[in-house]
Steps between C-alpha positions, in 0.01 A plus 500: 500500500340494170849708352689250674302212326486691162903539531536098592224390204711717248821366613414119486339588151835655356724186620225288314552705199852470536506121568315450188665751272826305616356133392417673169859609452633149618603338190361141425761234538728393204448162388552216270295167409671115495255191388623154550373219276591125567428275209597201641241197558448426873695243475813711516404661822429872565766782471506861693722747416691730831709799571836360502652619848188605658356323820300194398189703642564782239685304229236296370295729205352313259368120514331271209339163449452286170406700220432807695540844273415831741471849445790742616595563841598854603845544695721788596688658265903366548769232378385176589712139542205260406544105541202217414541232686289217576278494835661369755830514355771800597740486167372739191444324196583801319555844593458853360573910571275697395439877522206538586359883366195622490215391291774223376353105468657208522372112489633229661439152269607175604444287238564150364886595342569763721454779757506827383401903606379675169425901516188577398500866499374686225679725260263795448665599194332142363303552180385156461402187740674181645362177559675240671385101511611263722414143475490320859229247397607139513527312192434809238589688203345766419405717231420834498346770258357828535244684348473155289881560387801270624719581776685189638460137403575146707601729839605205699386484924793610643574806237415863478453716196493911456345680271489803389383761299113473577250839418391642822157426461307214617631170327318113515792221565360166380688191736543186317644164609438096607470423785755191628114278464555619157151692508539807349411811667500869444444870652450785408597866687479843447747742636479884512839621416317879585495395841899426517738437204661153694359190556543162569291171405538236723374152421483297819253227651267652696405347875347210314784423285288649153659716213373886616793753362439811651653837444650727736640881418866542580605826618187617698325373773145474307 
């Protein structure tokens, strides 16, 4: 009996090994990462963006409210028909393909003038940083410097602005404007461009309707 049990014990602890031995060899799933932003006021309603031709169940991927930013979303790897559309409506207000590969980025921005899908991914080859501002505050324009030097001037609400060329080391952006009160009113950020070499500055009104830009890394999921 005890042969019999030492034959069983050794058996059930060889299929263990091999069950585990086998989840170590199963690769981890290819993937790649979708944000949607809507910077619309409420006003507007909400938008969602789907799976154009999937079931309504499995279409729907990606939904936003006023002034909601997000971080990235992960999704199998594949080509992908996208469509926003506004709840409760069933025709895309625009629509995009996209390939979908892994460790690729992509955001979603529906915005004042437009709705558009921007790729985010990063070059590694990239020597130097990119900061891109977008101005979805009511009322504003902006001006921007960093490291106490000029980048952009009178960026109207509504507009966007890239720039590049930035050190990859940690850099202060100073946020200037007047508010539509005509208080004036200004913030000041710092961004690590040794963290990630993309990133985006994104004035909005907070919950309460106040002037809080924010920054948020493009390109990672930090």
């Amino acid at each position: 009996m005890r042969l019999r049990f030492s034959t069983l014990a050794s058996s059930f602890l060889l299929l263990l090994v091999e069950g585990l031995f086998a989840q170590q060899q199963t690769p981890p799933p290819k993937l790649g990462y979708i944000r949607f932003w809507d910077m619309l006021p409420a006003a507007n309603g909400s938008f969602e963006v789907q799976k154009i031709g999937a079931s309504t169940s499995e279409g729907r991927l990606l939904s936003g409210s006023a002034y909601q930013y997000s971080s990235y979303v992960q999704f199998p790897i594949g080509r992908y028909r996208l469509g926003v559309l506004k709840k409760g409506t069933t025709t895309p207000l625009k629509m995009f393909d996209v390939d979908l590969r892994q460790e690729t980025f992509f955001t979603i921005l529906v915005s004042p003038r437009s709705i558009d899908m921007f790729d985010d991914t990063i070059d590694p080859k990239s020597t130097s940083a990119m900061l891109t501002i977008r101005n979805f505050f009511p009322s504003t324009n902006l001006s921007i410097s960093a490291n106490s030097k000029p980048v952009v001037a009178a960026l109207q609400s509504g507009q966007s602005y890239q720039a590049t060329g930035f050190p990859l080391t940690r850099v202060t952006v100073t946020v200037q404007t007047k508010l539509p009160d005509g208080k004036p009113a200004q913030s000041d950020l710092d961004i690590d461009f040794r963290q990630c070499s993309k990133a985006t500055l994104l004035v909005i009104p907070d919950v309460y309707g106040r002037f809080r830009p924010r920054v948020t890394f493009d390109g990672k999921n930090l």
